[in-house]
PANU-20190 format. One line per 8 residues: number of its first residue (from 1); for each residue x, y negated, z of C-alpha. Coordinates in steps of 0.5 Angstrom, whole numbers, plus 2048, in hexadecimal, padded with zeros to 3 digits. Example, Ala and Ser with C-alpha at 12.3 -4.5 7.8 and 13.67 -1.06 7.14 Angstrom:
2
1) 819 809 810 ~ 81B 802 80E
//
This chain:
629
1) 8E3 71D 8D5 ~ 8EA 71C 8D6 ~ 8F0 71F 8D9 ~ 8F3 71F 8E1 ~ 8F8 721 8E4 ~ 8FB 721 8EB ~ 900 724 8F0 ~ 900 722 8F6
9) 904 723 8FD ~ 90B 724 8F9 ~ 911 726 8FB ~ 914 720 901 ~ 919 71D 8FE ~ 916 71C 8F7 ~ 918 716 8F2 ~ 914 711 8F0
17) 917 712 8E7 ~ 917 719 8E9 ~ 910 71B 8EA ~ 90E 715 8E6 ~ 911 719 8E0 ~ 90F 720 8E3 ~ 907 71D 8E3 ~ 908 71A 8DB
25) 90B 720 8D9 ~ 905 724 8DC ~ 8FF 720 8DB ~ 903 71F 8D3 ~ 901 727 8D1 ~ 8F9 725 8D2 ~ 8F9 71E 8CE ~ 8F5 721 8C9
33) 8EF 721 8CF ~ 8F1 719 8CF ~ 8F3 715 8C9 ~ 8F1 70F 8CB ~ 8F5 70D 8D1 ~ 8FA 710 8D6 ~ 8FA 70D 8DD ~ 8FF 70F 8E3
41) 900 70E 8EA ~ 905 710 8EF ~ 904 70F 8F7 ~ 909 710 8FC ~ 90B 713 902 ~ 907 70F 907 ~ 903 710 90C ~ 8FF 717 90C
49) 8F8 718 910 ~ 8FB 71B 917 ~ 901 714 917 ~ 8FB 70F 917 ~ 8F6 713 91C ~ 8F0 715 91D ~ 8EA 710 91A ~ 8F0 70C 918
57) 8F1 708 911 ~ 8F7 706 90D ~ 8F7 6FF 90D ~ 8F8 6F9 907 ~ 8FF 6F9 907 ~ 900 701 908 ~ 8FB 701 901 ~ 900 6FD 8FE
65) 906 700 8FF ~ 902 708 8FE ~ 900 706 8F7 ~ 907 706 8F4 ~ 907 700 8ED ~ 90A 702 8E7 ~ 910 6FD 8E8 ~ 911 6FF 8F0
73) 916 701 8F4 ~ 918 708 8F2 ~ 919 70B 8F8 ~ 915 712 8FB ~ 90E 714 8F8 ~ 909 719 8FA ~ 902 719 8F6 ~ 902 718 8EE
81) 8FB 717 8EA ~ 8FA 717 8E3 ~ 8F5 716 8DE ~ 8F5 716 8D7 ~ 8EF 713 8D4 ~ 8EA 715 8CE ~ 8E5 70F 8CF ~ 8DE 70F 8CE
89) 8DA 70B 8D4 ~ 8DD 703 8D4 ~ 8E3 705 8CF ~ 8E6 6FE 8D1 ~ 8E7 6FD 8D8 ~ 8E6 705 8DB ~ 8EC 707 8DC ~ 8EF 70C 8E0
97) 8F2 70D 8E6 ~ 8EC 709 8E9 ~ 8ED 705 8EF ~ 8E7 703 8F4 ~ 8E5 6FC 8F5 ~ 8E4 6F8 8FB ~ 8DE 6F9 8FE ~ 8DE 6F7 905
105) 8D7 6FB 906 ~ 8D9 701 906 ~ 8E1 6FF 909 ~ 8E4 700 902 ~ 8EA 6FC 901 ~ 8EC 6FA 8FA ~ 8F0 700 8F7 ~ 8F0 705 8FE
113) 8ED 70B 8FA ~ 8EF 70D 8F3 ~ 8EA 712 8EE ~ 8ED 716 8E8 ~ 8E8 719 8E5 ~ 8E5 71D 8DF ~ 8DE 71D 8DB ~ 8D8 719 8DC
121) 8D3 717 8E1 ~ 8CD 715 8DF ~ 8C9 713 8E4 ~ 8CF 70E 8E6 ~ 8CA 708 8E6 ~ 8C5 70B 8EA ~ 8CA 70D 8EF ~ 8CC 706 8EF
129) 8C5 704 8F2 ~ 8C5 70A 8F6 ~ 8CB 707 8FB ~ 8C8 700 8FB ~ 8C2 702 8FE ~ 8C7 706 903 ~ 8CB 700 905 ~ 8D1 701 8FF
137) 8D0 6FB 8FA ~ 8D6 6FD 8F6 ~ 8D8 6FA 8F1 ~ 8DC 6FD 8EB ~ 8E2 6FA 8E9 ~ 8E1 6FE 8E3 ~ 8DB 700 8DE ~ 8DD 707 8E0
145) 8D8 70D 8E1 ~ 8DD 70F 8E5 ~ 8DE 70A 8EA ~ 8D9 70C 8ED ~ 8DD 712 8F1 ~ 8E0 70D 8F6 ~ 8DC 70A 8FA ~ 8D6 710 8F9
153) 8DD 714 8FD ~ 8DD 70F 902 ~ 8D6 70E 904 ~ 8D4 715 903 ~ 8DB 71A 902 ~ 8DE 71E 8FE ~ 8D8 725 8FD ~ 8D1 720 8FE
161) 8D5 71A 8F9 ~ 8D4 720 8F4 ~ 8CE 723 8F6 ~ 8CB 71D 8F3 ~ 8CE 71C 8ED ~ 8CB 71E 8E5 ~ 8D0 71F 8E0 ~ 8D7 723 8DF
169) 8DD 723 8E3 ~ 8E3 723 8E6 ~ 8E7 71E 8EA ~ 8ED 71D 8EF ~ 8EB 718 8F5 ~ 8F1 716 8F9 ~ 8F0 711 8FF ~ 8F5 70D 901
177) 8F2 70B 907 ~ 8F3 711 90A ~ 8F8 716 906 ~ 8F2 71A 904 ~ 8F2 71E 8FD ~ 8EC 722 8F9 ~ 8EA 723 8F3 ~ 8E4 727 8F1
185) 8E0 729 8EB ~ 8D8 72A 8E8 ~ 8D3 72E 8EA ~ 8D5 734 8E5 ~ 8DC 732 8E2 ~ 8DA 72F 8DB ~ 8E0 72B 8DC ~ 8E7 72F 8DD
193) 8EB 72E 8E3 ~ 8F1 732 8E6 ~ 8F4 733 8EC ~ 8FC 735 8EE ~ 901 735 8F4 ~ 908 733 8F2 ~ 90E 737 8F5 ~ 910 731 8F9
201) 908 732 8FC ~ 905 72B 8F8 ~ 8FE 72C 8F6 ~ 8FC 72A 8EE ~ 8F5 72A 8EB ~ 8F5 728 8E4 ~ 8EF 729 8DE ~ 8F3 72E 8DA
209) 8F8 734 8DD ~ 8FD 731 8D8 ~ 8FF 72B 8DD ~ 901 730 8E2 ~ 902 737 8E0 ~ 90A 737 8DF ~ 90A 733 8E6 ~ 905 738 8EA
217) 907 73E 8EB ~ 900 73F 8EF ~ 8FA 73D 8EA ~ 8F3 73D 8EA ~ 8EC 73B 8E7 ~ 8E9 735 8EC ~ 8E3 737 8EE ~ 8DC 734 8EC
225) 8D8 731 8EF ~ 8DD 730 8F5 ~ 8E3 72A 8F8 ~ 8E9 72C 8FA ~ 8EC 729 900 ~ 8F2 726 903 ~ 8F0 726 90B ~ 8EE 72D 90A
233) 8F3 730 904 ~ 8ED 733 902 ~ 8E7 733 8FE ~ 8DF 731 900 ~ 8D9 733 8FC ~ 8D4 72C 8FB ~ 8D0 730 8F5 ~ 8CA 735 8F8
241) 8C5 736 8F4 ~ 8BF 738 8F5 ~ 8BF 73E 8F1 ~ 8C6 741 8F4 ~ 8C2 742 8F9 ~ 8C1 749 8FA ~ 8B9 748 8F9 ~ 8B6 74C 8F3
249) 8B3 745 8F0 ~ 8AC 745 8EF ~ 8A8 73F 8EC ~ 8A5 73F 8E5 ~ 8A8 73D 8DF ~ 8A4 736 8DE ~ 8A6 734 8D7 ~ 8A5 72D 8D6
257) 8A9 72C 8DD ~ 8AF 731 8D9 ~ 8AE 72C 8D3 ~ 8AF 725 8D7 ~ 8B5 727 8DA ~ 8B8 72A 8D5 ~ 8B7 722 8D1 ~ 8B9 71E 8D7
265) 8BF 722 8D7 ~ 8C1 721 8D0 ~ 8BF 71A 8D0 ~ 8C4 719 8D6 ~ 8CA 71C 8D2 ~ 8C9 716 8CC ~ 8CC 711 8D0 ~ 8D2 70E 8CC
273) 8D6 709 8CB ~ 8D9 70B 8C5 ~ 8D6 710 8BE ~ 8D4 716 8C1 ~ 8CF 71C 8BD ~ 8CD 724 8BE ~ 8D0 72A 8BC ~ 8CB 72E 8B8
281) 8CB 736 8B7 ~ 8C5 738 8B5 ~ 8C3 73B 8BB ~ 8BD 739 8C0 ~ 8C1 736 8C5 ~ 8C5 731 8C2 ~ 8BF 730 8BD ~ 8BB 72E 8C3
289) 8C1 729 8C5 ~ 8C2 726 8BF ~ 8BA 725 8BF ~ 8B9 721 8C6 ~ 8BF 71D 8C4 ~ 8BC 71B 8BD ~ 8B5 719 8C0 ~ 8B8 715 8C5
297) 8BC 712 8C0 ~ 8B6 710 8BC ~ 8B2 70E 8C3 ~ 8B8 709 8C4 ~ 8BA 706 8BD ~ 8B2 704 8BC ~ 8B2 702 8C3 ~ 8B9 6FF 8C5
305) 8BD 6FF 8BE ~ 8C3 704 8BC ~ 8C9 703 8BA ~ 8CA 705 8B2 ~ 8CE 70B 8B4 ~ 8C9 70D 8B9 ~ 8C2 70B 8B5 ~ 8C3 712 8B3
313) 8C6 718 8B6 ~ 8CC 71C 8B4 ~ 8CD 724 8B4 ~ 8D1 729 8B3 ~ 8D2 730 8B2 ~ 8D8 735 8AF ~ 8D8 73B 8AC ~ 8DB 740 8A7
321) 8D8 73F 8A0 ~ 8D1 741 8A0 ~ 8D0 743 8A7 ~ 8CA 743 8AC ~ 8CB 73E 8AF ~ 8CC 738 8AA ~ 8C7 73A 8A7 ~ 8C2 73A 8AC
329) 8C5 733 8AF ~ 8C3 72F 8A9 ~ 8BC 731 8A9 ~ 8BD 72F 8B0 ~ 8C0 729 8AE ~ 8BB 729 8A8 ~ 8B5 728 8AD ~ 8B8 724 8B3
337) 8BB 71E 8AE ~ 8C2 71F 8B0 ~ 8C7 71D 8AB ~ 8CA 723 8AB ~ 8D2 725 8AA ~ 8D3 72C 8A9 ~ 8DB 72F 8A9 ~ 8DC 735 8A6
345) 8E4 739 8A7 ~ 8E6 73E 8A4 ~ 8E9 745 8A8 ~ 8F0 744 8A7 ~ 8EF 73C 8A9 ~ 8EC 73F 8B0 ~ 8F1 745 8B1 ~ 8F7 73F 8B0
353) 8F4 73C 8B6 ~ 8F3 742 8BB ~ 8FA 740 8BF ~ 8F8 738 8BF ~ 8F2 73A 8C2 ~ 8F5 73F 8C8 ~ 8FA 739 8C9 ~ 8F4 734 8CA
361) 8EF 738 8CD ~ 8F3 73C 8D2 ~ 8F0 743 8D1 ~ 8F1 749 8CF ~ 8E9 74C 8CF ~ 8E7 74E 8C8 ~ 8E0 74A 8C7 ~ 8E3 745 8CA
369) 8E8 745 8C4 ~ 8E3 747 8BE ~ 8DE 741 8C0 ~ 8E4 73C 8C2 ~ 8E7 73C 8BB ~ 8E2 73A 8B7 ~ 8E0 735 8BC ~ 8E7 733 8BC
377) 8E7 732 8B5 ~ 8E1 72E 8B5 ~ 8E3 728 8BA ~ 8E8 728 8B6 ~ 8E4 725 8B0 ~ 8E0 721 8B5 ~ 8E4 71D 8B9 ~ 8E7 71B 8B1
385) 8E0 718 8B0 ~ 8E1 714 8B7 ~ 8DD 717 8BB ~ 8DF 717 8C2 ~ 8D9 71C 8C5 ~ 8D4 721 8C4 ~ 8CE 724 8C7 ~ 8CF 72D 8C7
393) 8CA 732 8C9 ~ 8CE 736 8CE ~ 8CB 73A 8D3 ~ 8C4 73B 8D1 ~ 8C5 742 8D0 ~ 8C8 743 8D8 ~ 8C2 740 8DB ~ 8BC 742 8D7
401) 8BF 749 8D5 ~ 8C1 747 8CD ~ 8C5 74D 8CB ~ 8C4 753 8C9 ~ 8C5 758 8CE ~ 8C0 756 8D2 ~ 8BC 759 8CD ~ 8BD 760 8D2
409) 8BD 75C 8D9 ~ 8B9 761 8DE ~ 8B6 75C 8E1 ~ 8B6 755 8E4 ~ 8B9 756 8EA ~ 8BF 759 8E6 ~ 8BF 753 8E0 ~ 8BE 74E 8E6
417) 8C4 751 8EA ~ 8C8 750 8E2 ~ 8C5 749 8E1 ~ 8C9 747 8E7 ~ 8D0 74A 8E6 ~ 8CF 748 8DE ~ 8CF 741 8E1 ~ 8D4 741 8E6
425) 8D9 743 8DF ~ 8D6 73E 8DB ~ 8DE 73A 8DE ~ 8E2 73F 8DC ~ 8DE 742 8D4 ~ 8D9 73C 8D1 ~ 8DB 736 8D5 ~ 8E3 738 8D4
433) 8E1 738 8CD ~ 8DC 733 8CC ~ 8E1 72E 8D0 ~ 8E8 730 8CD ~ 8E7 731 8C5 ~ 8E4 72A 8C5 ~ 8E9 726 8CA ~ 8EE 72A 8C6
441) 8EC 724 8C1 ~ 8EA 71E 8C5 ~ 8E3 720 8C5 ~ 8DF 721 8CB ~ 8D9 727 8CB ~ 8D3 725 8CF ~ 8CD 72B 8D1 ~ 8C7 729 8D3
449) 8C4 730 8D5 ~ 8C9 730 8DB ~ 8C5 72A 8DE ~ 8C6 72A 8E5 ~ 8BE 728 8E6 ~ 8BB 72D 8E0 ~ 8C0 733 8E3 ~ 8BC 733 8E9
457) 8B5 732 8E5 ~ 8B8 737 8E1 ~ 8BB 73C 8E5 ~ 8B6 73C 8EA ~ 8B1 73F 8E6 ~ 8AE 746 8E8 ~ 8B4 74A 8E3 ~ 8AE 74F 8E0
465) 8AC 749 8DB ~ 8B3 74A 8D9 ~ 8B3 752 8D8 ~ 8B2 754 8D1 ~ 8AC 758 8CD ~ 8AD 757 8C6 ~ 8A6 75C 8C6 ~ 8A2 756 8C9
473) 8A7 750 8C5 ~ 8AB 74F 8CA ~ 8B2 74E 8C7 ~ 8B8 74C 8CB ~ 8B7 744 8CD ~ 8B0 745 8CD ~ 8AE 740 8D2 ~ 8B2 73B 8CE
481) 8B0 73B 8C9 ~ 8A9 73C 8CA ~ 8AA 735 8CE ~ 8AC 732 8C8 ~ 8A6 735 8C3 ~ 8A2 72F 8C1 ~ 89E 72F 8BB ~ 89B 729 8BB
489) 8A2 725 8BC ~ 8A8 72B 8BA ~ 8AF 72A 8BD ~ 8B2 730 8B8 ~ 8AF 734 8B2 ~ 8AD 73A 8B4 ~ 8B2 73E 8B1 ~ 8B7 73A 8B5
497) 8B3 73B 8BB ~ 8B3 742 8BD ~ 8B9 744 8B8 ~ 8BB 749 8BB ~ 8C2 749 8C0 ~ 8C8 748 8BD ~ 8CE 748 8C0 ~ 8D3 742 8BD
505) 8D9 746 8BC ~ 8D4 749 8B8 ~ 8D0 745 8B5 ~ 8D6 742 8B2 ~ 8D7 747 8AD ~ 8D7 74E 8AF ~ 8DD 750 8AB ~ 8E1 74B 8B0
513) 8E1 750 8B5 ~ 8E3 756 8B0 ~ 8E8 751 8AD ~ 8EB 751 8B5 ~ 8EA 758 8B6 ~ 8EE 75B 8B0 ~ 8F3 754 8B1 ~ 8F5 757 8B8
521) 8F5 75E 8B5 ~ 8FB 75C 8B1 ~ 8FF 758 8B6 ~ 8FE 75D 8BC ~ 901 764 8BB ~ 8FE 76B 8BD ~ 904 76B 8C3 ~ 904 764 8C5
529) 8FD 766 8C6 ~ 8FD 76D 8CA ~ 902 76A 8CF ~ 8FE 763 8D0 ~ 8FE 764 8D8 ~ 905 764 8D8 ~ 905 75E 8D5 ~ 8FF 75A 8D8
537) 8FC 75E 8DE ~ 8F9 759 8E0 ~ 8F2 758 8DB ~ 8F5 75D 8D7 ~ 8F3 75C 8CF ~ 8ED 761 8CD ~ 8ED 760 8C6 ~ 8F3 75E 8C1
545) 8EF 758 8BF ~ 8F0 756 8C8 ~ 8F8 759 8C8 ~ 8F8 753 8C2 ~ 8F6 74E 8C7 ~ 8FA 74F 8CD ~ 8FF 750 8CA ~ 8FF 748 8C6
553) 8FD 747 8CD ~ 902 749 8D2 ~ 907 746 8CD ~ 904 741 8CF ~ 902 740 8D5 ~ 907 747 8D8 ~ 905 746 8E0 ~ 901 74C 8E2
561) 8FC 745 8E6 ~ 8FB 743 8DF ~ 8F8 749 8DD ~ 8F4 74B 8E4 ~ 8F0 744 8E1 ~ 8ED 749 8DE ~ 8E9 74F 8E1 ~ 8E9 756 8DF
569) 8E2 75A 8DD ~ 8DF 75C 8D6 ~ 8D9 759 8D3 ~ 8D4 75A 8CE ~ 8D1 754 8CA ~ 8D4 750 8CF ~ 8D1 754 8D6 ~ 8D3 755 8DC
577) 8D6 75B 8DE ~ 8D0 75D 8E2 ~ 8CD 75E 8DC ~ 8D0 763 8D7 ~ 8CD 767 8DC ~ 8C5 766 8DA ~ 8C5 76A 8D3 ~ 8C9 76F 8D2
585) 8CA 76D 8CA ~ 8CD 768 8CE ~ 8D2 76E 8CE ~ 8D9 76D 8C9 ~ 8D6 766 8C8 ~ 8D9 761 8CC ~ 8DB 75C 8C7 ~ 8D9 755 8C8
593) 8D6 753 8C2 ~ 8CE 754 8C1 ~ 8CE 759 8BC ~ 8D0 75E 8C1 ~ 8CA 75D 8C4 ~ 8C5 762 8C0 ~ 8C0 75D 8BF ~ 8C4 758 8BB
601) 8C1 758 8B4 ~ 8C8 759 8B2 ~ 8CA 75E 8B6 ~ 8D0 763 8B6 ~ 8CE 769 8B4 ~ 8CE 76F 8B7 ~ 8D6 770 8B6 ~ 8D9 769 8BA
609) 8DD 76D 8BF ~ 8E0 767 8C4 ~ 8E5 76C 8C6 ~ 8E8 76E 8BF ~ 8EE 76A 8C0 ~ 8F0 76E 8C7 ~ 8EF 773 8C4 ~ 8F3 773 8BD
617) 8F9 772 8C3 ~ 8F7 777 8C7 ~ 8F5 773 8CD ~ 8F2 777 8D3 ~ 8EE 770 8D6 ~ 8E8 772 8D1 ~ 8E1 76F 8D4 ~ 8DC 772 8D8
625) 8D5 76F 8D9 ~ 8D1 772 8DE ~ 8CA 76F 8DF ~ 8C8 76E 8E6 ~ 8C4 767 8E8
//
């Protein structure tokens, strides 16, 4: 992954050095995302779509002059792209911007279409073959996945072009042959994006809020699964899946049909160029990654050869001193054959890091933070060892009913209607974290469960597989693991295999959440707290330990669209709002962590009161749970 940046339609008038000094000073608060490189291009006032007419293309001479070089004349200035570079696919020539080359085919001219992008495309090569049965013989002047952007937009446009990408994404196009501009971003937001208007009227895009936030009164999260347009100002929906449909899915679950997918989809995430590894919790999910990818690794070291670093896969896991999850990761790592690296920080270490991770993950939503810090911590430590990429194991909870509150959804139609709207929020909770706390440190996160072609196997399943009847030893992600319980050739041990859910702020440690709890306690008083709307009536804090996060936050990042990024709403174990009202001992429960959920083995006790905090400062917003489906 990498950074972008963009602001466009700027104020008429506008300089060359000082929009060039305005996108550096811009694109500079995200270099973290892109190490490697940094690549700017300006482009002037010259003529828009309703200059050239209808149908018409700006010619040769007009790109040149459009495309403003480095040591150009400094006269007026319209567009700005930045790009700042974490590379992975062709370190040694796919530098960015990108610009189209020639191909008379398609009518594109060399340098006519300029492409920012962010993340990887992993099916590039076959899209390649694609264009040239439909006519398009590109051929990329560089090694770039990406590259591949510009001559799918001018055969196909801007929504079908992305229809056909696999992978990760968010890109800036611009067309200097028509003064069109767009962007978009992946199907359900694994990689960040945001848009803002500036007070002149310019339009910013940008991977990160950071870039925009004091230049941008008005900001918000770009929508998955969608473009946004020049010609229409607006955005356009390219991603429709099946299963958002409307209709109650009904095939059956076929489990060697789950399986396959689920491996293609890890194996189309170990394109590299450089060192990558898996990041291992212990848990079903990422232990089923970490299992494909070493498998195919062997596959391949006996067939093609490997390099010595990828002869063996490297995994790693963090946690306090003697919590669940490191312990279970090393048995995982035990049977699988990683060579394994567990990190372990102490409660003082992650405290000291809760400010620098409001800072890089632009939010204030309290599960959020609780896993982000040990993440956090944990690339840190991996990007010390070289290593540039890891597989992760988000999402797998959202579409096959993982976490623990679904223990008590009423019925399939009900847990079907949530699994959509978990989906739908993975941009702005485990996609935004998974994202950020790596490229925090340069370290890109890829998740194979949120494959675009095993989404649809797996989401189209008829959700009552998906219900949860420990009577009949069907545990949460029952399907899945089924899928993978193969005796006679083991993915994972047993014990690993139907460990029970264990959310990773938790699984961590458990005394990492208390630890954040009393810490905010001592930091927010009783007052600051019982007049907390006053302070922030949008979204205002429920607990001490969220007051602790808004407020590091809003000292940051102070304007109310930065906080209107994220949306209101209470939540159990990670649920929706829709389902507190499930099961009434849901009621004064409603705290984020899965020991809120009675089925935990670990669970609070019957005196866990979420409200405790309002109510110790009188606050009269106490929570009511009524129980209506």
């Amino acid at each position: 992954m990498c950074g972008i940046l963009g602001i466009f339609d700027v104020a008429p008038g506008t300089t060359q050095s000082a929009l060039r000094a305005k996108l550096i000073e811009c694109a500079r608060r995200m270099r973290h995302r892109g190490p490697d490189w940094s690549g700017y291009q300006l482009i002037s006032q010259g003529k828009d779509k309703q200059e050239l007419g209808a149908g018409q293309h700006a010619s040769s001479e007009s790109l040149q002059r459009l495309c403003i070089a480095e040591h150009g004349i400094r006269g007026a200035a319209k567009h700005a792209i930045a790009h700042e570079r974490l590379a992975i696919i062709d370190p040694e020539s796919g530098a960015q911007p990108l610009f189209a080359a020639e191909c008379k085919q398609a009518g594109i001219e060399e340098g006519s279409i300029i492409v920012a992008a962010n993340g990887e495309i992993y099916n590039y090569k076959e899209l390649y073959e694609l264009l040239k049965r439909e006519g398009v013989p590109y051929e990329p002047n560089t090694g770039s996945d990406c590259e591949v952007l510009i001559p799918l937009y001018v055969k196909f446009g801007l929504e079908k072009a992305c229809s056909l990408l696999r992978g990760m994404f968010s890109f800036i196009i611009y067309d200097q042959r028509t003064g069109f501009y767009g962007a978009a971003r992946d199907h359900i937001g694994i990689t960040s994006l945001y848009l803002g208007r500036g007070s002149d009227g310019s339009v910013w895009i940008a991977s990160e809020m950071k870039s925009l936030a004091r230049d941008c009164p008005d900001v918000e999260q770009f929508k998955p699964g969608h473009c946004w347009r020049s010609d229409t100002q607006q955005y356009a929906l390219w991603y429709a899946p099946t299963w958002r449909s409307g209709v109650l899915p009904s095939t059956p679950c076929d489990f060697t049909k789950l399986r396959e997918a689920f491996v293609k989809a890890v194996e189309r995430r170990m394109m590299s160029d450089v060192p990558w590894g898996v990041l291992l919790s212990g848990g079903l999910d990422s232990s089923l990654v970490a299992s494909v990818a070493q498998r195919t690794l062997t596959r391949k070291a006996k067939g093609e050869g490997a390099s010595s670093w990828m002869s063996k896969l490297h995994s790693f896991s963090v946690g306090l001193k003697g919590s669940p999850d490191l312990e279970a990761a090393q048995k995982a790592a035990d049977h699988i054959g990683t060579q394994h690296h567990p990190y372990t920080f102490t409660l003082q270490e992650g405290l000291d890091a809760v400010a620098e991770v409001v800072h890089h993950l632009e939010t204030y939503d309290v599960t959020t933070i609780r896993a982000a810090t040990p993440m956090f911590l944990m690339s840190r430590k991996i990007k010390a060892m070289g290593v540039k990429m890891v597989l992760s194991g988000e999402g797998a909870d959202e579409i096959l009913a993982g976490y623990l509150y679904f223990h008590k959804a009423p019925n399939k139609q009900e847990l079907h209607a949530e699994l959509i709207d978990k989906v739908a929020q993975l941009n702005i909770y485990d996609c935004l974290r998974a994202n950020k706390s790596t490229m925090a440190w340069g370290v890109e996160a890829r998740v194979p469960f949120l494959d675009a072609d095993f989404l649809e196997v797996a989401m189209n399943i008829d959700p009552a597989e998906k219900m949860i009847d420990v009577s009949k030893g069907r545990i949460e992600k029952y399907i899945l693991r089924k899928a993978f319980d193969t005796p006679d050739d083991p993915f994972l041990p047993n014990e690993i295999l139907w460990r029970q859910k264990e959310q990773f702020s938790d699984g961590v440690g458990y005394g990492w959440i208390d630890a954040l709890r009393d810490h905010a306690d001592a930091q927010v008083s009783d007052h600051q707290f019982a007049v907390a709307k006053h302070r922030f009536p949008y979204n205002t804090p429920a607990t001490k330990e969220a007051y602790f996060y808004r407020q590091i936050f809003d000292g940051i990042y102070p304007s109310l669209g930065c906080a209107r990024t994220i949306p209101e709403g209470k939540s159990i174990a990670c649920s929706t709002e829709r389902a507190l009202a499930w099961d009434a001992s849901f009621r004064g429960r409603a705290d984020q962590s899965g020991r809120s959920v009675g089925v935990h083995t670990a669970a609070y006790d019957a005196s866990f009161d979420v409200d405790a905090d309002k109510k110790k400062a009188g606050r009269d917003d106490v929570a009511s749970v009524g129980l209506e489906f």
